[in-house]
C-alpha positions, 0 to 999 in steps of 0.5 A, a space after each residue: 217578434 222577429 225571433 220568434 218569427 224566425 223559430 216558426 220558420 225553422 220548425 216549419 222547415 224541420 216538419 217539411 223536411 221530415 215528411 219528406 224523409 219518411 216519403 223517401 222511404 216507399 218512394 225514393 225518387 232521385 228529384 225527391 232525394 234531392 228537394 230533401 237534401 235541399 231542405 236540409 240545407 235551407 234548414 241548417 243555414 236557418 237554425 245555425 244561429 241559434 245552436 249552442 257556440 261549441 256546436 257551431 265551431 264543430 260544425 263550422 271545423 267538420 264542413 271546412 275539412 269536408 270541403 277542403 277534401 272534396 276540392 283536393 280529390 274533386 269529389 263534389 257529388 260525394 259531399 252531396 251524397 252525405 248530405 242526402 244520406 243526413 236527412 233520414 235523421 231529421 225524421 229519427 230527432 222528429 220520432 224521439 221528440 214525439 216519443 218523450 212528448 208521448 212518455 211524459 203524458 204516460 202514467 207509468 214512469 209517474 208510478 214508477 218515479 213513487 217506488 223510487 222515492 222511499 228507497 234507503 241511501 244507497 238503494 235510491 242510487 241503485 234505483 236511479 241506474 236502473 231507472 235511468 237505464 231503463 227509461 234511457 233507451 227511449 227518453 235518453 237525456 230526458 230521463 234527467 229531468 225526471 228523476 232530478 226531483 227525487 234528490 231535489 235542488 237542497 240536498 249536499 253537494 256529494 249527494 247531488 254529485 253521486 246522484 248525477 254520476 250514477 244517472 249519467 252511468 245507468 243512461 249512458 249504458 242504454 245505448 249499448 243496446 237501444 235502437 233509439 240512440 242516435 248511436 245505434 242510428 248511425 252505426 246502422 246507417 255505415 254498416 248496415 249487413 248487422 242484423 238488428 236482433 244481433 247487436 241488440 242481444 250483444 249489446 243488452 249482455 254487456 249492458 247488464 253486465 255494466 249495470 252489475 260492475 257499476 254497482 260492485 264498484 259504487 255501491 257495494 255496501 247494498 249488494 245485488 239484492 238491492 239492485 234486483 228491488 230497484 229492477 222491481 220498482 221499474 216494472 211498470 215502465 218495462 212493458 212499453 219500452 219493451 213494446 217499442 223495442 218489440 215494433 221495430 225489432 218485428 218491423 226489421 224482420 218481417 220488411 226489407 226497411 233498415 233499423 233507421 227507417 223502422 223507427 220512424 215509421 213505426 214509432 209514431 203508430 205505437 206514440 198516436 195509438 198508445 194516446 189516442 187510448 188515453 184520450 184525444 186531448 192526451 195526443 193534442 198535447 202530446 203534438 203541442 209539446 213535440 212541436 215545442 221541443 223540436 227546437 231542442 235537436 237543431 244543433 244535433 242535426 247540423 252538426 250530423 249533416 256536417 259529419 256525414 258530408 265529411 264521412 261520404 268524403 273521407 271514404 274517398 280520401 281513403 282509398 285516394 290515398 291509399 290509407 286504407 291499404 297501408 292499415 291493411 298491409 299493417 295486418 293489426 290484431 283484432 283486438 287492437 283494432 277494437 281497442 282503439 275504436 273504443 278507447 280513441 272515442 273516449 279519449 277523443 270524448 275527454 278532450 271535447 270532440 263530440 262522438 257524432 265525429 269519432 264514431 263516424 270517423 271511427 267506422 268509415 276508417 275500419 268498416 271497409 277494410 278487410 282486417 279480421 273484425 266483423 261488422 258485429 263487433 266493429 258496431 259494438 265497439 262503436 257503441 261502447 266508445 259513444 256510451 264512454 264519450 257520452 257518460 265523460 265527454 265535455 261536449 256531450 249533451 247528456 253531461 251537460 244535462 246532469 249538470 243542469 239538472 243535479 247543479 253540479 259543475 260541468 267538469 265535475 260530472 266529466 271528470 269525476 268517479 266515472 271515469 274509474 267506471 270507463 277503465 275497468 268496464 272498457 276493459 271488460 268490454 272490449 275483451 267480451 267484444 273480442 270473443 265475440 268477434 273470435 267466435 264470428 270470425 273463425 
């Protein structure tokens, strides 16, 4: 009884906490910035507990190293200041439980999942990139338990493996582009001047191109023909992912919010509209299940909270140091500098250090320093190093999930084809973000 008590209570100080986020965003008022940043970390302390272990010892290293920082440069309000900036996230995993709650009562990934189904072998391995790429940018993780049943628990073990590989390759590749990734989220959040049209753009090239790499690579026996059917069977679902893309692309344009707080305002209209549409029982369930989930993000946010006090910190020891100045007097290439966001979060990935932390690190290192590399491109490579990490880092929830979900062992999800994909793509792609940034910085 007492656990359970203890899970309302934390749901409860989660809804709280993001209504005062979203109040934040028309009235940031210094006494309301601080109650929020008080909140959260009521919040943090409440739900610790019940996190997973390895997120607990992360969070426990990154807030360790936060305050050790700030006692050595006596930085206080900078490890605050983190804090607050934390707490619009808790607005953002609010606005992505409602949203999958939302895409589960909805009919077309229901029709879409039946198109899949009949493919041959290796057309059904087509269908679940796609599938999971295309669903991914709103559902991420969620798209696992979705198509999961398509292979069903009884098929051999390669079948299993290839399946989860292939959903793990197809999801991982959305967040290249998708402005509901908590990548995008945070890239936005360290260098916000990235118009978001921009980035989406770049980002859905190289994400196209992947998706024609990975099925050169993998599956080459059923050749692009195959991949455009699988495209097809989707066509159902692509006109509400691209209306939620739209909305927040619209809202970034016309108003002066950041890409961040356009997704949690407008996110929850188009999710109350779209089911109000089917029904009001539709939205009721809708609410029950997003309430029932929000549970699920507990460890993600603490573990944001701590990266974000320690990244407000470290752009203090940086310049305290003299870090940045002696990465400056270096005057590395362009390209080494891309090359060493993307490749040192995957490997960083590989060894279990979570992309929250790299890619954190990562920006405030390198956003800030005048080396020839533009916030378009630096953003890129962000996102191309947190698709790497996720697709083949052992702490990363989405290789936990297509473990779970295909019952594959977790090191073999990780460890396996994938990372042949990681090398000849993260080649691929740092040399396009390269020109990119050629053509941006002339």
């Amino acid at each position: 009884m007492l656990g359970s008590g203890r899970l309302r209570i934390d749901n409860y100080v989660l809804f709280v906490l993001w209504i005062t986020a979203i109040l934040r965003i028309f009235w940031p008022h210094p006494q309301l910035v601080m109650a929020s940043g008080s909140i959260l970390l009521i919040y943090v302390v409440l739900s610790f507990r019940r996190i997973r272990l390895q997120l607990q010892i992360l969070s426990l290293l990154l807030t360790l190293s936060a305050l050790a920082l700030a006692a050595w440069l006596d930085t206080w309000a900078a490890l605050w200041q983190g804090m607050e900036k934390a707490v619009i996230f808790s607005a953002f995993f609010g606005t992505l439980t409602l949203m999958r709650a939302t895409a589960d009562l909805r009919p077309e990934i229901g029709r879409a999942r039946k198109l899949v189904e009949p493919l041959s072998a290796g057309a059904r391995i087509s269908g679940l990139l796609v599938g999971t790429n295309v669903l991914g940018t709103a559902l991420i993780v969620g798209v696992m338990p979705i198509f999961a049943p398509i292979i069903g628990h009884d098929a051999p073990y390669e079948v299993r493996k290839s399946a989860a590989e292939a959903c793990q390759r197809g999801m991982c590749l959305a967040c290249l582009w998708s402005p509901f990734w908590l990548a995008m989220a945070i890239s936005a959040e360290h260098l916000p001047d990235v118009p978001l049209w921009q980035i989406m753009a770049l980002g859905l090239s190289l994400c196209a191109l992947g998706l024609a790499v990975a099925q050169w690579m993998y599956t080459p026996d059923v050749g692009m023909k195959a991949l455009w059917q699988a495209l097809r069977a989707f066509s159902p679902v692509l006109p509400p992912v691209a209306l939620a893309a739209a909305a927040v692309l619209g809202l970034n344009a016309v108003t002066p919010l950041t890409t961040l707080q356009c997704l949690v305002v407008g996110i929850p209209v188009l999710c109350i509209c779209g089911l109000l549409a089917q029904s009001i029982d539709h939205l009721r369930v809708a609410v029950r299940q997003a309430g029932r989930s929000v549970g699920a993000v507990r460890g993600e946010i603490a573990l944001l909270t701590c990266a974000f006090a320690l990244g407000k910190v470290l752009e203090q020891a940086l310049q305290a140091g003299g870090i940045g100045d002696q990465i400056t007097s270096m005057a590395p290439p362009p390209y080494a500098v891309i090359a060493t966001v993307v490749i040192g979060m995957t490997v960083l990935g590989l060894a279990g250090i979570h992309q929250v932390v790299t890619a954190t690190v990562m920006l405030v290192l390198f956003g800030t320093l005048p080396i020839g590399v533009s916030d378009l491109a630096l953003m890129q490579a962000g996102l191309l190093g947190w698709a790497f990490s996720s697709m083949t880092g052992l702490s990363a929830v989405s290789v936990a999930a297509a473990s779970t979900m295909f019952n594959v062992p977790l090191e073999r999800v990780a460890y396996g084809p994938n990372i042949r994909f990681v090398v000849v793509f993260g080649l691929l792609g740092i040399a396009v973000v390269t020109a990119v940034n050629w053509i941006m910085m002339p």
